[in-house]
N, C-alpha and C positions, 0 to 999 in steps of 0.2 A: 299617666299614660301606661297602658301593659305593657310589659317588658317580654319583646319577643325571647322566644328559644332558643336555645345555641344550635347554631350547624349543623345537622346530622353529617358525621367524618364515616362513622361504619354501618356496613349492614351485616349481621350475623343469620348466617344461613343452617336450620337446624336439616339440613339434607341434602342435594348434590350440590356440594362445594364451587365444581367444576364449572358446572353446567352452568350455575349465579355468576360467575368471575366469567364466563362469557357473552353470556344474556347481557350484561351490566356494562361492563367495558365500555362500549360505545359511547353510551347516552351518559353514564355518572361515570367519566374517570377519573373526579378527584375523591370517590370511595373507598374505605378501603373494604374490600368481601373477606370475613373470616368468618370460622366456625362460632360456637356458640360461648359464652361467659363460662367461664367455671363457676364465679362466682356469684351467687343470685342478684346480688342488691349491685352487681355492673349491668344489669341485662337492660337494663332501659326497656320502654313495652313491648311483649311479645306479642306477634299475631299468627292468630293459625291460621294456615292456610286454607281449611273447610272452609273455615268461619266467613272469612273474607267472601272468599266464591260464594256463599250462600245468602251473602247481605243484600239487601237490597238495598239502603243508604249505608252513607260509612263518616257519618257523622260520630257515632260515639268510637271510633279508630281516630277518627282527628282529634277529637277531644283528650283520649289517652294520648296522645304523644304531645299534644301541645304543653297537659297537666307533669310529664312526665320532666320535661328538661332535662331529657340524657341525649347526648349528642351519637347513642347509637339504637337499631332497631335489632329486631330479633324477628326475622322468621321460621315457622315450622310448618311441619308435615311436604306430603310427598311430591307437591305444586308449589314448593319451596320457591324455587327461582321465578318462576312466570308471576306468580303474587306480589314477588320482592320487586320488579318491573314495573307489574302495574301501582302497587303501594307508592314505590318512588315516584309514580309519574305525577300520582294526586299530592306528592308531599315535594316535589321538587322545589318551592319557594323554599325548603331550610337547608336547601344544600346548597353551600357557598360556593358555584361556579362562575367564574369570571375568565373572560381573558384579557391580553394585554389593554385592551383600551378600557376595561372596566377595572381595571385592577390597580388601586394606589387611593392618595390621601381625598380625589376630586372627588371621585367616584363614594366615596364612602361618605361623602357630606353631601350627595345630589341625597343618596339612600338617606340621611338622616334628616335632611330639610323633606324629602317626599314622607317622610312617617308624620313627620309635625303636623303634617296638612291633614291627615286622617286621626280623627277621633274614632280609635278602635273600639271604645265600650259601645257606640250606636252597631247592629249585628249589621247592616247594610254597609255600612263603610269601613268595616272587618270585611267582609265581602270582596269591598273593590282592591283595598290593599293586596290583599291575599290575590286575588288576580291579578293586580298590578305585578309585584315579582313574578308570580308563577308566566304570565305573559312572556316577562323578561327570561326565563328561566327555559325555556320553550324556545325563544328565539335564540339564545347559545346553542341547543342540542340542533334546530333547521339549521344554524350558519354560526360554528364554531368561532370562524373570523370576522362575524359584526362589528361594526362598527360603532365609534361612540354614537355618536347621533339619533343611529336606528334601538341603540340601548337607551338609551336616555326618551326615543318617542314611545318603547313599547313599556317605559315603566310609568309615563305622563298621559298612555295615550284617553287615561280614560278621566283624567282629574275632572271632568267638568260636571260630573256627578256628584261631585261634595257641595256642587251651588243645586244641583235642579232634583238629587235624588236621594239625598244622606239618609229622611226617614220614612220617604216613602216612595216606592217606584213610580212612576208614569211612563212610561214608551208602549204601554199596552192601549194607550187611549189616544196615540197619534195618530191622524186620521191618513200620513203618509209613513209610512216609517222612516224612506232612504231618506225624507225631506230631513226627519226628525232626528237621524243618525247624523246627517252630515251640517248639520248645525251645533248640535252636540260636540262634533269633531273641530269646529272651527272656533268654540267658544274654550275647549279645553288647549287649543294653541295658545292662545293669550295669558290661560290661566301659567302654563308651565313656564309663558317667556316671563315674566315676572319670577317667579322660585330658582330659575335657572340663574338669572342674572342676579338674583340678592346670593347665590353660594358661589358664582367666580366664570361660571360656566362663560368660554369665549363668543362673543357675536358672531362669526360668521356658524359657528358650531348649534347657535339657539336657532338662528335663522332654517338652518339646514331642519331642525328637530323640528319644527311650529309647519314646516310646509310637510313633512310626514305626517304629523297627527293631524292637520287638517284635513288631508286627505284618506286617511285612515281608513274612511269604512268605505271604501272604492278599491278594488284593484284596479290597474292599468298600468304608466308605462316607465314607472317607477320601481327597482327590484326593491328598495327598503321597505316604499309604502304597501306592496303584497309580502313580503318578512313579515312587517307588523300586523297584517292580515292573516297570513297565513298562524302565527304567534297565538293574536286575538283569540281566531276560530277554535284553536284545538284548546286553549286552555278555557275556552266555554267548556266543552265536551268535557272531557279529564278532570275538570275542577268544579265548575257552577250547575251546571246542566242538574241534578237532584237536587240544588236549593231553588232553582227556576222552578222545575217544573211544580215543585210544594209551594212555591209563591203563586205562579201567575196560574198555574192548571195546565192541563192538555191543549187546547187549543192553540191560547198564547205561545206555548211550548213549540207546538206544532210549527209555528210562524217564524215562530225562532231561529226553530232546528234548520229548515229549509231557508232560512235566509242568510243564515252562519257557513251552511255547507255549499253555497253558492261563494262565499268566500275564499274556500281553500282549492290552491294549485291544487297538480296532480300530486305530488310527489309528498307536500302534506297532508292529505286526505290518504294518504297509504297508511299512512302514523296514527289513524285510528283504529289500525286490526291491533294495536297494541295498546289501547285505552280500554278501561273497566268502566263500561256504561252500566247505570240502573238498568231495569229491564224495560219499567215505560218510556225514558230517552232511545233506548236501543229503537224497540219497537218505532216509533216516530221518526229514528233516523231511518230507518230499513224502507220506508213508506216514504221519504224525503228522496232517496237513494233513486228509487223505482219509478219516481214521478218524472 
């Protein structure tokens, strides 16, 4: 098994200081913002700030920092802070934010019985993992004070992929989608009440977690089961959305996008004027937006 990467603890801002330790604060407070390394071989990967704005995937930026295993990043030039934002948002799965209910000995062995479960050398269930946290990771920064439950449905909510999608996708050939999404949702409950209960996790707490994720791809009248929706949605956006749309194409894409952003509250769909979309996701959301 790949042995993930330690924590990102700092980001190094090679230009206004000030302006990153404000920008940042909110969303990463267990960050620390300092200036840059003295010394080179601390720098962990630098990214420049052009560079970034001018990519259009950021796939070979994930790949440096995954290869890199320093637990800090380096940004530069004059878009320092807004980069350092959006960089964090697509990299948020290595930063180890928890709060009290996620924080202690349980919590760290749901995290290492969920890694067991993914074979990260297949690239699609590298895929889910990475959204699995980053999902979880999303839902701290909506609702600081989550709960176990709603933590535990948004890092399970999508295991049922490791049975129907590991090496190769199909939801593009369902001839309903919601049909197809919320059987998906009801077949990845079952999956998690089994892993839950072999790491200690208590019954009325699994129960609570399996009526979340089944209901998972529905908003309605449940605040956790729209959390994990609202969670879900932005970390499609933020995270997956450039490996969808190079898998499935525009179209699919298109299906996607408009049936993701049907998904998010008001208040989460705000949190996308601060995600770094490709340009052909942008374009398809902008057209999703307007319909």
């Amino acid at each position: 098994m790949l042995r993930p990467p330690p924590p990102i603890r700092r980001v190094r801002i090679d230009g206004d200081l000030r302006a990153a330790r404000e920008l940042l604060a909110n969303d990463f407070p267990t960050l620390v913002v300092e200036p840059p390394a003295v010394h080179a071989a601390d720098t962990g990967p630098v990214i420049d700030a052009e560079a970034w704005r001018a990519a259009t995937r950021f796939h070979a930026f994930d790949d440096a920092l995954e290869r890199s295993r320093a637990d800090a990043i380096t940004i530069s030039g004059s878009a320092a802070p807004t980069v350092a934002f959006e960089a964090l948002t697509r990299w948020q799965r290595f930063v180890d934010r928890r709060n009290d209910a996620s924080r202690g000995p349980l919590f760290d062995a749901v995290l290492d019985a969920h890694r067991v479960l993914h074979d990260v050398s297949k690239p699609l269930v590298k895929a889910d993992h990475d959204h699995a946290l980053d999902t979880w990771q999303w839902m701290l920064r909506l609702d600081p004070n989550a709960g176990l439950a709603a933590q535990l449905a948004a890092l399970f909510h999508d295991v049922e992929r490791l049975e129907s999608e590991a090496d190769v996708r199909v939801e593009q050939h369902a001839p309903d989608y919601q049909t197809f999404k919320d059987a998906h949702a009801r077949r990845g409950a079952d999956i998690a009440r089994e892993t839950l209960l072999a790491v200690g996790v208590d019954e009325s707490t699994i129960i609570r977690v399996c009526r979340i994720i089944a209901a998972h791809e529905r908003r309605g009248h449940d605040a956790d089961v729209d959390l994990v929706n609202d969670a879900d949605a932005l970390s499609f956006f933020s995270l997956n959305s450039p490996g969808y749309i190079d898998y499935f194409g525009p179209e699919q894409t298109r299906r996607k996008v408009r049936y993701t952003l049907g998904r998010l509250g008001p208040a989460a769909r705000s949190r996308l004027a601060g995600v770094r979309l490709c340009p052909d996701v942008r374009a398809l959301l902008v057209d999703a937006e307007a319909a």
